[in-house]
C-alpha positions as YAML, in Angstrom:
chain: A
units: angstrom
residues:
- id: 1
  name: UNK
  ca: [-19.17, -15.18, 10.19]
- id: 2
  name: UNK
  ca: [-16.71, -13.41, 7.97]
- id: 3
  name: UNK
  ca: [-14.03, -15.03, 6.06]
- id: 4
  name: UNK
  ca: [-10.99, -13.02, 5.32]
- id: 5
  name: UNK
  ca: [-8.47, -14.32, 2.35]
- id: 6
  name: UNK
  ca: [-5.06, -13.44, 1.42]
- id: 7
  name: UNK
  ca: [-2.50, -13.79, -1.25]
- id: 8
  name: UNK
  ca: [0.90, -12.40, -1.51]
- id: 9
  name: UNK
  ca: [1.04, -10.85, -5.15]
- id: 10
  name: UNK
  ca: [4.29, -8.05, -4.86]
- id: 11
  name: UNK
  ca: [2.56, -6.62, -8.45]
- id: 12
  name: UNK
  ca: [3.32, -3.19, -9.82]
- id: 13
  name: UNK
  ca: [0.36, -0.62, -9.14]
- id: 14
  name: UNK
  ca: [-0.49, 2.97, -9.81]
- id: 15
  name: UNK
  ca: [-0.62, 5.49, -6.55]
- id: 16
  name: UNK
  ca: [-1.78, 8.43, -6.49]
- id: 17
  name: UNK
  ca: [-3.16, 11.43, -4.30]
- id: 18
  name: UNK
  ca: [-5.37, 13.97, -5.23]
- id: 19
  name: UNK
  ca: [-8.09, 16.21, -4.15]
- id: 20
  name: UNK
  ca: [-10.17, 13.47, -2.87]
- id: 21
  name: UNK
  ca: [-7.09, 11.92, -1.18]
- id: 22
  name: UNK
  ca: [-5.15, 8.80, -1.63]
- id: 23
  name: UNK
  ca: [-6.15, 5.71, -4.54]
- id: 24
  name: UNK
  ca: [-4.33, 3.21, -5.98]
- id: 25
  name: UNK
  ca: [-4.82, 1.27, -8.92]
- id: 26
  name: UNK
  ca: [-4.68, -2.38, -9.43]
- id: 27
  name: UNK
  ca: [-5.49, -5.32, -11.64]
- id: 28
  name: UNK
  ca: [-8.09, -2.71, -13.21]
- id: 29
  name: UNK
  ca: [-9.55, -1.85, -9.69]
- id: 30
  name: UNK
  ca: [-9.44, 1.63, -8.39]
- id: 31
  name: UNK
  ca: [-9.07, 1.42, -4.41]
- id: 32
  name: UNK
  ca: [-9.18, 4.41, -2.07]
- id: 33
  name: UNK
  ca: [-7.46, 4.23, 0.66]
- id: 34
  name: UNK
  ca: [-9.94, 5.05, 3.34]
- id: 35
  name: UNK
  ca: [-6.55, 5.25, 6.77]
- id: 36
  name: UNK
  ca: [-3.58, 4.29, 7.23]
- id: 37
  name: UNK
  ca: [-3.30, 1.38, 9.49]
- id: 38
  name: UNK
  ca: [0.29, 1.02, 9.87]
- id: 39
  name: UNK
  ca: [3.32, 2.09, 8.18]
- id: 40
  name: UNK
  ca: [7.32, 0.39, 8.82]
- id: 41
  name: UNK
  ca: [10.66, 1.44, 7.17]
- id: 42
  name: UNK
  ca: [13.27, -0.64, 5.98]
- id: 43
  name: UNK
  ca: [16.24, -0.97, 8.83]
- id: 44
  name: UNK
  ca: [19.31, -1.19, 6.72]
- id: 45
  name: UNK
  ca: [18.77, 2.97, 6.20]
- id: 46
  name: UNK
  ca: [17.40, 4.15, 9.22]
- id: 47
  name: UNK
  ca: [16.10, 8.05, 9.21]
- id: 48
  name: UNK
  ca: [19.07, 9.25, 11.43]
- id: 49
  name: UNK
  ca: [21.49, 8.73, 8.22]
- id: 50
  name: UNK
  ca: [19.69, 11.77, 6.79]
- id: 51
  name: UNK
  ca: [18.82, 9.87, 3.95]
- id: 52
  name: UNK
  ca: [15.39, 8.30, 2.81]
- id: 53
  name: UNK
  ca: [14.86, 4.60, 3.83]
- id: 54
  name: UNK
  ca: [14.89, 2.30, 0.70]
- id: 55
  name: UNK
  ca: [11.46, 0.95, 1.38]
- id: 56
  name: UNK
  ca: [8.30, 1.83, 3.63]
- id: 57
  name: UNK
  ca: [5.65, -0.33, 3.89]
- id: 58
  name: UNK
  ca: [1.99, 0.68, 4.41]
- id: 59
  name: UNK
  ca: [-0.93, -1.25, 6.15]
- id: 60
  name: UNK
  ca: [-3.89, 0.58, 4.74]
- id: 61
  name: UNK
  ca: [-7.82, 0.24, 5.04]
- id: 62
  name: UNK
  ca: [-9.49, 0.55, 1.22]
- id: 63
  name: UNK
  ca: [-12.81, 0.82, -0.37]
- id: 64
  name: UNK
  ca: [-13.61, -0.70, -3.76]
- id: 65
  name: UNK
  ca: [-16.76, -0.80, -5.64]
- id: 66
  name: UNK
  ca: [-16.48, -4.66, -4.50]
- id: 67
  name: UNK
  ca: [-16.19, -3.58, -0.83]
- id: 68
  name: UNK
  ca: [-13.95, -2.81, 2.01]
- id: 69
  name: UNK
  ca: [-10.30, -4.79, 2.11]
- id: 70
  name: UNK
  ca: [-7.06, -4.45, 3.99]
- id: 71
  name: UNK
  ca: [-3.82, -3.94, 2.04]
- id: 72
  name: UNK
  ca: [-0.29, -4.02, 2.47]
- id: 73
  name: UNK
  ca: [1.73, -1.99, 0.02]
- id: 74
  name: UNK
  ca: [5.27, -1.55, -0.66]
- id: 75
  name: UNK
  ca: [7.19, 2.07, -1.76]
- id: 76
  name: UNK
  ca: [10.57, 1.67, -2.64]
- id: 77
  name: UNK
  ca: [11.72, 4.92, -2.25]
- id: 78
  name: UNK
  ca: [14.92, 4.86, -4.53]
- id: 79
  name: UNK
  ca: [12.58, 4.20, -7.70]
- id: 80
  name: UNK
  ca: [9.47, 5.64, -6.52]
- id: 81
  name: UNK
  ca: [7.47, 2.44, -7.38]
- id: 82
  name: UNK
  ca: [4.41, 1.20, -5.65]
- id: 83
  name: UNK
  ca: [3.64, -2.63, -5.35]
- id: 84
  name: UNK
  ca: [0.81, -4.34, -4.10]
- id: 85
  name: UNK
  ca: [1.98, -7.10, -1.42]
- id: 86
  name: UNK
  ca: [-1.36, -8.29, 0.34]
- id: 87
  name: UNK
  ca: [-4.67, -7.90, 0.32]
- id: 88
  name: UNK
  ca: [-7.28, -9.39, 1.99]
- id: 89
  name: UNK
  ca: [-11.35, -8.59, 1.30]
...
């Protein structure tokens, strides 16, 4: 039987793509994003205004050295951060 846990954290963390595709950083833990699961956009912008929506939110599968994990995490667009909203491992 496996046992999933969650939290909701909304912490700061590091994204980044490179050569060997997508990571983030968090709570000193490097996490690769192995897919995308899912991805939403916030409604009060929707794409047809031509403009960016304020936030997108990302359902991804990751790999750390302490194993595999779901994530959701947050990009709000008008700042460029990243934040870590949920993961479960």
């Amino acid at each position: 039987m496996i046992t999933r846990v969650t939290h909701l954290y909304d912490e700061p963390i590091d994204s980044r793509v490179d050569a060997a595709g997508w990571s983030i950083a968090w709570r000193d833990t490097d996490y690769r994003v192995q897919r995308v699961l899912g991805q939403w956009a916030s409604p009060e912008r929707p794409a047809s205004a031509g403009e960016p929506p304020a936030l997108r939110l990302y359902r991804v599968a990751v790999e750390s050295a302490d194993g595999p994990g779901i994530a959701e995490i947050a990009h709000l667009v008008p700042t460029d951060e990243w934040r870590m909203k949920r993961l479960w491992n």
